[in-house]
N, C-alpha and C positions, 0 to 999 in steps of 0.2 A: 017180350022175349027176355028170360033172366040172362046177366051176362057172366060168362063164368070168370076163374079164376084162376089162376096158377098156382092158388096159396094151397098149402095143406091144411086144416081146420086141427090138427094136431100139433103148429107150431103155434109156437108161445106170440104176443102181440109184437113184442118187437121184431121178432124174425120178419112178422107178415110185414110189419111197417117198411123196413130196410129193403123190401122187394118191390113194394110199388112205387109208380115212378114219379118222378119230382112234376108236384103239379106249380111249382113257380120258378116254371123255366127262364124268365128274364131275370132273378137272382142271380141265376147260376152265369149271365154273362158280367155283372158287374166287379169291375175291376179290368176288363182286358182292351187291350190297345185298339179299339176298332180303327181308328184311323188308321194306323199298320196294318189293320186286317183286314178293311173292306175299301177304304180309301186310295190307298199308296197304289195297290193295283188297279182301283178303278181311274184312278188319273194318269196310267203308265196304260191304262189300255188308251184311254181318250188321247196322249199323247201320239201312239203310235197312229190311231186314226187319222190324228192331223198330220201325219206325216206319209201316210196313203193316199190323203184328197191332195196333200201338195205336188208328190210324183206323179199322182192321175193329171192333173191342172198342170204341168209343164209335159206332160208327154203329148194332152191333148193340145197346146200351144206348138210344142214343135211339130206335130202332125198339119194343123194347120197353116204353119207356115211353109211347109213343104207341099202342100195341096196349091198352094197357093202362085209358089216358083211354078211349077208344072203345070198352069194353066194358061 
């Protein structure tokens, strides 16, 4: 199957050049702050997890200590 094109065969080379798309997409991230940008929120999520297994782990402690008076 031929694949088409978006180019016009009427535009000069560089027109068609400036249109297709950047086939070395990991240039185009060097230089940017990945640790600010995938890090910082990936450690403030895992942050907040531990701060959900901690309030799970004391509400189940005090449930059970209250299961416990009651029996």
């Amino acid at each position: 199957m031929e694949e088409q094109s978006n180019l016009s065969p009427d535009q000069s080379p560089e027109e068609q050049s400036s249109k297709r798309p950047d086939t070395c997409v990991p240039d185009s991230f060097k230089g940017l702050p990945i640790d600010g940008l995938i890090g910082g929120p990936l450690r403030t999520s895992a942050e907040a997890q531990q701060e959900l297994a901690n309030s799970t782990n004391e509400f189940l402690k005090k449930m059970a200590a209250e299961e416990k008076k009651s029996q």
